[in-house]
N, C-alpha and C positions, 0 to 999 in steps of 0.2 A: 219841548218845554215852553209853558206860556208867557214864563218871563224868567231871568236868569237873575240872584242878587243871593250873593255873596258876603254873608257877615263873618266880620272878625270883630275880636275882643267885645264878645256883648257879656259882659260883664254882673252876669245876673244872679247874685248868691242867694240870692233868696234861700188646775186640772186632774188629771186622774191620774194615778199613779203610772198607770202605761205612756205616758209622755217623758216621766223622769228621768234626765239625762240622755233624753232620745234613744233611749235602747229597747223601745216598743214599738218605734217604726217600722222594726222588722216585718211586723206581724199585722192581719187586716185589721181595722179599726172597727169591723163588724162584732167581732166577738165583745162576747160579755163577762170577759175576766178582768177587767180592768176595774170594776166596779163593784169587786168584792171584796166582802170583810177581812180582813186579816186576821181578827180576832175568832173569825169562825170556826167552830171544829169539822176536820172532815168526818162524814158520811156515809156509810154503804149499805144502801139498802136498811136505814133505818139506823144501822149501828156505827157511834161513834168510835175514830179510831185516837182517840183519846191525845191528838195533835191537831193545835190551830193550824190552818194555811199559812198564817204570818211565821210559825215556827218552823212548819214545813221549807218555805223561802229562805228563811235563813239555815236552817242543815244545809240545803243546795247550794247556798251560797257560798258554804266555807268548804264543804268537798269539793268545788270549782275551785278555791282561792290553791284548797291540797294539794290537787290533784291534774292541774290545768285540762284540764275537761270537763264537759256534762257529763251527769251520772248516768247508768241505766237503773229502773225500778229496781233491781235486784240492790244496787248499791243505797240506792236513798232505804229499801225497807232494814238493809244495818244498820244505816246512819242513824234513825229516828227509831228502831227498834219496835218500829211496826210490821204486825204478821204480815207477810208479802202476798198471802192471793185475799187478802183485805184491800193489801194496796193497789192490786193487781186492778181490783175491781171500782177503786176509786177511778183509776186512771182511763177506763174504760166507759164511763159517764161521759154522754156527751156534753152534759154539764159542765166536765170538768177540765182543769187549763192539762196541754201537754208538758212536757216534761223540759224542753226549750221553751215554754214560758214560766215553767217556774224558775226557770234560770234569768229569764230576761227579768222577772219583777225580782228576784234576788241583789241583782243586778240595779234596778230602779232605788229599791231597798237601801242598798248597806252596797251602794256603789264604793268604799273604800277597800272591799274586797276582791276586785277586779282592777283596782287603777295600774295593778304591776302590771298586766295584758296590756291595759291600751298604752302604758308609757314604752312597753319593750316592742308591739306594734310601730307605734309612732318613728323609737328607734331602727326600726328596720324598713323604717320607708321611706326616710329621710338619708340613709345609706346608698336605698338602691336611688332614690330622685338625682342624688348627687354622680354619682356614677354612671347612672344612665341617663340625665336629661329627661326622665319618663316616668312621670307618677305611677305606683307598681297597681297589678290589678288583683281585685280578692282571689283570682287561680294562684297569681303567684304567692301573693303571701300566704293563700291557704299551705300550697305545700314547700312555703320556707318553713312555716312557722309546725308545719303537722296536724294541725286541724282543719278538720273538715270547713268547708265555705258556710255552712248554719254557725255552728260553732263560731269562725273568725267574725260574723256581722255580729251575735250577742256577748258572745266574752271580749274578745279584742274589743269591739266597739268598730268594725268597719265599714258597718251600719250607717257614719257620716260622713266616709269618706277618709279616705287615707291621707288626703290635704288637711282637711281638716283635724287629725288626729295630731297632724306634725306641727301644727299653728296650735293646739294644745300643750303641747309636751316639749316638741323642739326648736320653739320658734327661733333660737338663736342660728341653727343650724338652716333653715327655711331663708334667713334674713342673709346667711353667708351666699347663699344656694341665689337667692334673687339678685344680690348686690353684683355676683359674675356676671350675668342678662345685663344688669345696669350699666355695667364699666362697657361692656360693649357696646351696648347699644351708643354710651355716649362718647365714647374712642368715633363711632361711627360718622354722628354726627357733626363730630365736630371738624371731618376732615369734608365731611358733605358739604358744612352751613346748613344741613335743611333735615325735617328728623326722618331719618331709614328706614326703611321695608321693611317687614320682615324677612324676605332672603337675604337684605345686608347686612340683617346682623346675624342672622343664622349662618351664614360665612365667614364674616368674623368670629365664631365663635366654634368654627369647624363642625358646624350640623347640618343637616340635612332641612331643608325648612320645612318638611313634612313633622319631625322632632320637634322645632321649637314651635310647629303650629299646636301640637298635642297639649302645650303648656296653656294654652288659650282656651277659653269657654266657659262654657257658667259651672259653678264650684273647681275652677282651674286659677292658677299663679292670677290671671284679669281677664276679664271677661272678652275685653278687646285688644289687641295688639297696641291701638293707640293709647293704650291710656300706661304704656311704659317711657312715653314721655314724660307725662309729668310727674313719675317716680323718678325717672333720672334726674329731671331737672332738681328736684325737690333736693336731692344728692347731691348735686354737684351745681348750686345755682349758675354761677361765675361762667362753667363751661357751655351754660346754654345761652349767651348774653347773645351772642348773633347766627345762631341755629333759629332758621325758621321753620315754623309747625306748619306741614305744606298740607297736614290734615285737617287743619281750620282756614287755613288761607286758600280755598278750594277755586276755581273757575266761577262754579255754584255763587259762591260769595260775594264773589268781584261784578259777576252777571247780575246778582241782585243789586247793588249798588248804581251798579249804573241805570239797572232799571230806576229806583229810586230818586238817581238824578233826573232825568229824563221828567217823571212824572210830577217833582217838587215844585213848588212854586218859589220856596226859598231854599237856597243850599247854605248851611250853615258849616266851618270847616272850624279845625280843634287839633290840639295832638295831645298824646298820653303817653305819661314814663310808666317803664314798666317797676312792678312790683312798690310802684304809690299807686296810693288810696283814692277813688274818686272823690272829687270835693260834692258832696253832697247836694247843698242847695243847688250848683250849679249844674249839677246833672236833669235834679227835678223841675227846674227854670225851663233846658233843653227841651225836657218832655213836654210839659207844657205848650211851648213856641209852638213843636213840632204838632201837636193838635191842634191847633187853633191858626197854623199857615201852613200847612201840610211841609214842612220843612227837614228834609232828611239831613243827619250831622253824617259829619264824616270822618273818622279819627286818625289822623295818622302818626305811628307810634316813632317817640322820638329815636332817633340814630338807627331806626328800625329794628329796634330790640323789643322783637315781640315776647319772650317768654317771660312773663309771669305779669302778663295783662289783665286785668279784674273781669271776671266773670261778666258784670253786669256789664262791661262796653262788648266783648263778644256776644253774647247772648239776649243784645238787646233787639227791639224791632223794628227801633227806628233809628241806628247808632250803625256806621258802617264802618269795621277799621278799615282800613287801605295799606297797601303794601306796593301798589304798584303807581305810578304817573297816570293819574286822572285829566284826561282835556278835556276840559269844559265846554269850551267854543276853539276855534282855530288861534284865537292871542291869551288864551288864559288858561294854565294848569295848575296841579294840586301837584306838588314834585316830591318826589321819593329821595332825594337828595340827601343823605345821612348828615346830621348834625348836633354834635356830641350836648347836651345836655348841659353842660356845665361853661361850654363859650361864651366869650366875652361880649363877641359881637356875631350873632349866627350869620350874617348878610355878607360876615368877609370872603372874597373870593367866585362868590354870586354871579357878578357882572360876568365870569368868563363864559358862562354859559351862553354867551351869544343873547344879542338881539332879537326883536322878533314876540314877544309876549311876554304878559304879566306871567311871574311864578310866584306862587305861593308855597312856602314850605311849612311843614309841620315843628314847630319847636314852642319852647315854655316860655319863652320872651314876646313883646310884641315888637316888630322892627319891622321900619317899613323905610326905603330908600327910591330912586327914579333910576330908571333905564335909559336908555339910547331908543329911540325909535326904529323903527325899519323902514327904509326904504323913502326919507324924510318928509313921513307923514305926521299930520299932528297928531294922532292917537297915542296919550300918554299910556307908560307902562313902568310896571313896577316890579320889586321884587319886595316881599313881604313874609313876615312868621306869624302863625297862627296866636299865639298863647297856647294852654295848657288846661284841660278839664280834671285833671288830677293834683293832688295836694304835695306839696313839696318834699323831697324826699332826695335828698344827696348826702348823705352822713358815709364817712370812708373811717377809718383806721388809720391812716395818716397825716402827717400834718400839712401836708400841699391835698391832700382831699379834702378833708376841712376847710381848707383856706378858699380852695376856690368853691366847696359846696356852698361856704356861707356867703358868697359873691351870687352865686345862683340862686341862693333863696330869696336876699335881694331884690335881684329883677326879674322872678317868678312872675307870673301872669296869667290870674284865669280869662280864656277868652275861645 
């Protein structure tokens, strides 16, 4: 580092019908029945059979609705009371749609004739996810339900997926089903401090973590395992206050930081409460500094209550939280020393940490007191609190939280 300086309190506030309802997906997008008249009458061989398509779609659609099946030719030339080797020969055009896509644009059509399939679907899959931990697959519900696997993706609708059918029809049931994942995972957590594997919670929850991995991936419960942190949290704020997310606070992170120090010319230090707002100007101030003296910030969160830290201090480029005791030089640290938010005086009890170096801690006050030297040399030392880049935020439901929040707002300090 080509020169080491250390600021506190800088103070600077400155389509086609075959897309309808998704029930065409089934089918290639090559073909060219998507793009026909409704209105038009069928055809054969020159002779009309004295029935639109669109009227055709709808007969099929309510023998489906009858009947819970597709029909065969034999059945639609009753329904529609067209001669059957007319029909025969309509259907024999390669022109013309098969007989599971006159059901799927029936379907597109006058989808109110099909919702009792996907809602008794969705019911039957949301039975078996709860019971088995296992989103069911089109063989199974083919033969719970009795129909063939063509049949289940156009009529049922599991064409989008059987999650998705249940976040349609059952989301209450879905919301019970995840909320069990949740209570676990953050039972987990909270006996950790730190958020669990997924083997720990697939133990706490007596599965096997091949089971609760299944629940994982793209169109699954989350794409990432990690990201059933911040539904728990989001649940149960309170019980993540000193759970840290060890999937953001990575080696990676901490490795970048120090490179960061290392290469800064200024090191700027700050701390942040979770779940307040960053003060704005004074973030844009930071960014600023930070281009114009290559000046990496450091954030350290207060009491070390990382969850529910604003996006924009993780995700920034030039903002590094800290979780751990940063040494600067051999008499000056950045200290991870927990210190509750709402103290009177953060510095009380400071001095026992022994002589020997300036420490800086992270808190929303600014306070700064003298040390003891070591070794009785004259190199003054200190103990000192950062201030605060985030905007004040202590509101309780009691009346001793209020009383000391409004003491803290007080002597809030951006710096």
């Amino acid at each position: 580092m080509k020169a080491l300086v250390i600021l506190l309190a800088v103070t600077l506030i400155s389509t086609s019908a075959f897309s309808k309802n998704g029930c065409y997906q089934y089918f290639h997008r090559s073909d060219n029945h998507s793009q026909r008249d409704l209105h038009e009458v069928l055809t054969v061989e020159g002779a009309k059979l004295r029935i639109s398509l669109g009227k055709l779609v709808e007969k099929v659609g309510k023998f489906v609705q009858q009947n819970k099946r597709s029909p065969t030719i034999e059945e639609i030339a009753e329904a529609t009371k067209i001669d059957l080797e007319m029909l025969q020969g309509y259907f024999k055009k390669a022109s013309s749609p098969k007989v599971m896509q006159i059901v799927a644009m029936a379907k597109a059509e006058h989808p109110e004739l099909f919702k009792e399939f996907e809602q008794k679907y969705a019911a039957e899959a949301i039975k078996y996810l709860k019971k088995n931990f296992e989103i069911p697959s089109d063989t199974y519900m083919s033969e719970l339900l009795g129909v063939p696997t063509q049949e289940l993706k156009v009529i049922y609708g599991s064409n989008k997926g059987a999650l998705e059918r249940i976040r349609e029809y059952e989301s209450k049931g879905l919301d019970q089903f995840i909320d069990k994942i949740l209570i676990a995972y953050t039972r987990v957590a909270k006996q950790l401090g730190r958020s669990p594997t997924l083997e720990e919670v697939a133990l706490e929850l007596e599965l096997t973590p091949d089971m609760l991995a299944k629940l994982v991936g793209r169109n699954k419960i989350v794409e990432k395992f990690e990201e059933f942190y911040e539904l728990a949290r989001r649940r149960s704020p309170n019980s993540f206050k000193n759970v840290q997310n060890v999937n953001i606070f990575t080696p990676d992170r901490l490795n970048k930081a120090l490179q960061a120090a290392r290469e800064g010319e200024v090191i700027v230090l700050t701390s942040a409460v979770a779940e307040a707002p960053v003060q704005k100007g004074f973030y844009d101030a930071l960014k600023t500094f930070h281009k114009s003296r290559n000046a990496p910030v450091f954030v350290r969160p207060v009491n070390l209550e990382t969850s529910g830290l604003q996006k924009e201090l993780l995700d920034s480029d030039f903002m590094h939280v800290v979780i751990n005791t940063i040494k600067f030089t051999p008499s000056l640290s950045f200290h991870n020393l927990k210190l509750l938010a709402k103290m009177v005086d953060p510095l009380t009890g400071t001095k026992k940490l022994g002589p020997g170096e300036t420490r800086i801690f992270g808190h929303i006050q600014r306070r700064l007191e003298t040390r003891a030297s070591a070794d009785a040399t004259l190199e003054t030392l200190f103990n000192m609190t950062t201030g605060a880049i985030t905007e004040p935020n202590y509101t309780g439901g009691r009346y001793v939280q209020e009383r000391t929040g409004e003491f803290a707002m007080e002597r809030h300090f951006y710096g």
